[in-house]
Every structure is written in C-alpha cells, then in structure tokens.
C-alpha atoms as an extended CHARMM CRD file, in Angstrom:
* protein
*
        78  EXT
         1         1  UNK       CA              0.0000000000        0.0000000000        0.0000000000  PROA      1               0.0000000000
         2         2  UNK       CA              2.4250000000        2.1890000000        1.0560000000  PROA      2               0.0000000000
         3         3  UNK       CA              4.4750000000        1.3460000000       -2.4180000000  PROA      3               0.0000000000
         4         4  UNK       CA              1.6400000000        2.9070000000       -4.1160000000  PROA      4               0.0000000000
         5         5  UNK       CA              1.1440000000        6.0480000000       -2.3710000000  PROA      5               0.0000000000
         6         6  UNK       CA              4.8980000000        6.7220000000       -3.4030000000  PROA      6               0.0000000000
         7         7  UNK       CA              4.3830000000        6.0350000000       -6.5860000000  PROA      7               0.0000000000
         8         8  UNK       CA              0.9560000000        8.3830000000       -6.9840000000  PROA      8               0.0000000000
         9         9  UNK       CA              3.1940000000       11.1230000000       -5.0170000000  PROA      9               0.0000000000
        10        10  UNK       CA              5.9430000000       10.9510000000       -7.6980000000  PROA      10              0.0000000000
        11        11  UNK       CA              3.4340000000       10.8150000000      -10.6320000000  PROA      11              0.0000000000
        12        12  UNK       CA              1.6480000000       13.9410000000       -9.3130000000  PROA      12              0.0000000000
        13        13  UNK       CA              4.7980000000       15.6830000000       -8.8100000000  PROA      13              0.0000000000
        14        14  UNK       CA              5.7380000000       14.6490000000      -11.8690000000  PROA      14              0.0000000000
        15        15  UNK       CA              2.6740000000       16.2610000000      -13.4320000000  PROA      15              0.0000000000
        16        16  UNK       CA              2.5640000000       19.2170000000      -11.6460000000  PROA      16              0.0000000000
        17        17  UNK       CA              6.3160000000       20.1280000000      -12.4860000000  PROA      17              0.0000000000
        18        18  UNK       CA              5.2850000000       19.3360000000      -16.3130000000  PROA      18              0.0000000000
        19        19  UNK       CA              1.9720000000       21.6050000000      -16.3140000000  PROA      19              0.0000000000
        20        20  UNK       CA              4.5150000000       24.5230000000      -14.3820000000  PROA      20              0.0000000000
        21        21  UNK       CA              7.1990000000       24.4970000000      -16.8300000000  PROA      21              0.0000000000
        22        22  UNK       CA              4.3840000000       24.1330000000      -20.0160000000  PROA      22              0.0000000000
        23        23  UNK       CA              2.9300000000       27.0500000000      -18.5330000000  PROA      23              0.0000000000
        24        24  UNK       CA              5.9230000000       28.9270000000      -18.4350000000  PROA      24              0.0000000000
        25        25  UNK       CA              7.2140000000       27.8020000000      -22.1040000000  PROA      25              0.0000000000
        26        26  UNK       CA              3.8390000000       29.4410000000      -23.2880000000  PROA      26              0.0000000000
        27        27  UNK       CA              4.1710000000       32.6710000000      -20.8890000000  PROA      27              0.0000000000
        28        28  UNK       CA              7.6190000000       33.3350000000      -22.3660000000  PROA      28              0.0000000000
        29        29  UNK       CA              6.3260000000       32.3380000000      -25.7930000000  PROA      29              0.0000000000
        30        30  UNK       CA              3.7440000000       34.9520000000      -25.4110000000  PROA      30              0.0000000000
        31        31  UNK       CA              6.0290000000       37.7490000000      -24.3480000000  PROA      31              0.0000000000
        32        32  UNK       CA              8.9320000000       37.0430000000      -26.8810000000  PROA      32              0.0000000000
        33        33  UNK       CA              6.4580000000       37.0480000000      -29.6750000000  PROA      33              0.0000000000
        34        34  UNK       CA              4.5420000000       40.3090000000      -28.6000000000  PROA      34              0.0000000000
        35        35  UNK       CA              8.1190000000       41.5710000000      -27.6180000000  PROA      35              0.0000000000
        36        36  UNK       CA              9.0830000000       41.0920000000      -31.7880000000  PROA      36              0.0000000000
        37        37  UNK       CA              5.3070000000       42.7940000000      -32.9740000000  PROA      37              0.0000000000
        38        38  UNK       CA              6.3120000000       45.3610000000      -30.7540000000  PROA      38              0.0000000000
        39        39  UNK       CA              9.4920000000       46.1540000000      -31.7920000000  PROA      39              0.0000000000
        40        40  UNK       CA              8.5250000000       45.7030000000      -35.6660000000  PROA      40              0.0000000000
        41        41  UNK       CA              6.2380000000       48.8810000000      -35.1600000000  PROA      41              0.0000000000
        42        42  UNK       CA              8.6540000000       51.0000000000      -33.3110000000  PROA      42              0.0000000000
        43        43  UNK       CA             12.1400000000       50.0780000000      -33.8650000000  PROA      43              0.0000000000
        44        44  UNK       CA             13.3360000000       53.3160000000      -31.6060000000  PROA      44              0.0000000000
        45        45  UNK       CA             12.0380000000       51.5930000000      -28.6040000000  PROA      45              0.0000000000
        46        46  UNK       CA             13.7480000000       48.2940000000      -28.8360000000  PROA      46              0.0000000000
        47        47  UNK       CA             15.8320000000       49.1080000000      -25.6000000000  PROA      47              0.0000000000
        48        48  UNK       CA             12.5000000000       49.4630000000      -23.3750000000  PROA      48              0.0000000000
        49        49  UNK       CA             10.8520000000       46.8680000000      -25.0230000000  PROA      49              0.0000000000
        50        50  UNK       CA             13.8150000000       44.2490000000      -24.6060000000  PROA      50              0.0000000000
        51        51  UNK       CA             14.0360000000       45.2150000000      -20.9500000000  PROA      51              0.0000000000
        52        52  UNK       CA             10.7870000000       44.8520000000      -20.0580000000  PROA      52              0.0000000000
        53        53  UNK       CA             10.4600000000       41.5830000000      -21.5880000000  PROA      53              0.0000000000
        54        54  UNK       CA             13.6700000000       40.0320000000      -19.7480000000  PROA      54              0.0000000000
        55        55  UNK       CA             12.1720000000       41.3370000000      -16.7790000000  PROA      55              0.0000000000
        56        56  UNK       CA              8.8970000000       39.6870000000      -17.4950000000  PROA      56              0.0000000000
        57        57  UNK       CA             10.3480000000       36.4890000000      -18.3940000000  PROA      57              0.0000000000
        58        58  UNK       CA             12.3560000000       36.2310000000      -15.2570000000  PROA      58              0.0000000000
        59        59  UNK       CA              9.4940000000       36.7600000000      -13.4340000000  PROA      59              0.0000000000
        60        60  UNK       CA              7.9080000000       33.7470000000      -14.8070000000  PROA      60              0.0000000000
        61        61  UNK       CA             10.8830000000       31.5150000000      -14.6200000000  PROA      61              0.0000000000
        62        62  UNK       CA             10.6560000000       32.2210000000      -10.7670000000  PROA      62              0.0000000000
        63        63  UNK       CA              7.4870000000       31.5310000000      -10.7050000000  PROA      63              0.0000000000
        64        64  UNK       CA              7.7520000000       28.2800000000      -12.7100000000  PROA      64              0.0000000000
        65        65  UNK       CA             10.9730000000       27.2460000000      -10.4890000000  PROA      65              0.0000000000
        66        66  UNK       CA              8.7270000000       28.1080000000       -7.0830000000  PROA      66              0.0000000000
        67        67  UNK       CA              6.1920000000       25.6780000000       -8.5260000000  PROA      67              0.0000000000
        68        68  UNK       CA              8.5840000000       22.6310000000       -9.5260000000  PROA      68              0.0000000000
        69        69  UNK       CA             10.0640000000       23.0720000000       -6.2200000000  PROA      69              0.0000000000
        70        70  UNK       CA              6.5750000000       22.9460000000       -4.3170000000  PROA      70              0.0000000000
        71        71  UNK       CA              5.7840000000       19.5050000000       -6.5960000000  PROA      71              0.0000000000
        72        72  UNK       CA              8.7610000000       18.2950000000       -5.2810000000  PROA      72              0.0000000000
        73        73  UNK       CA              9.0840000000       19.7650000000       -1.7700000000  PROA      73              0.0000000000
        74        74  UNK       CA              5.0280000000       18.0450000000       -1.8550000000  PROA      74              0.0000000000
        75        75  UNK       CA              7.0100000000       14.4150000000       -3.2340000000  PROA      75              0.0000000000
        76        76  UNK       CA              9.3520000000       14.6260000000       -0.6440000000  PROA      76              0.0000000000
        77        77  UNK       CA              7.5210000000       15.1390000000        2.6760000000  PROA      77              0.0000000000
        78        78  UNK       CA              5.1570000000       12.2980000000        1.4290000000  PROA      78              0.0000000000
C-alpha cells in the first residue's frame, strides 16, 4: 500500500512540475512574440521593449521554479 502512495506522489509531482514548466514555455512564448510585434512597429524603442520583456520572463521563470520546487518539496515530505 504504502508502495503505491509513493508512486501516486511521484506521478503527481511529476505532473505538476510538467503543467509549471508548459505554462511557463507558453508565458515566455507569449512575451517574446509580442516583444518582436512590438518592436517591428517601433524600432526606436527596442531598448524598453527588450528590458521589459527580460524582466517579465524572469518573473515567470521564478514563478515556474517556485512551482517545480513545491511539486517536489510536496514528493518529498510524502
């Protein structure tokens, strides 16, 4: 019994670490590409633009790290 309790634990951390780093591939994917429109239209404010979207994107790679880590953290104290 106790075999398959770890082994739902690991699959659900397993999951949840997939659906948080999916989730962050298409956040990033969303910024990049409006980051490109953007700068197509107004190639003088590519410096803004660029900076604003690394900032954005790092803010979602924390948040997709913080939520692989909580899968895990979740795994572990099982």
């Amino acid at each position: 019994m106790n075999l398959l309790l770890d082994g739902l634990a690991l699959l659900g951390a397993g999951i949840g670490a997939g659906i948080a780093a999916l989730g962050a591939g298409v956040g990033i994917g969303k910024i990049g590409g409006s980051a490109v429109e953007s700068i197509a239209r107004q190639p003088q404010e590519s410096g803004k633009i660029q900076t604003a979207m690394l900032i954005a994107a790092a803010f979602i790679e924390g948040v997709a790290l913080f939520g692989v880590v909580v899968c895990f953290l979740i795994y572990a104290a099982q």
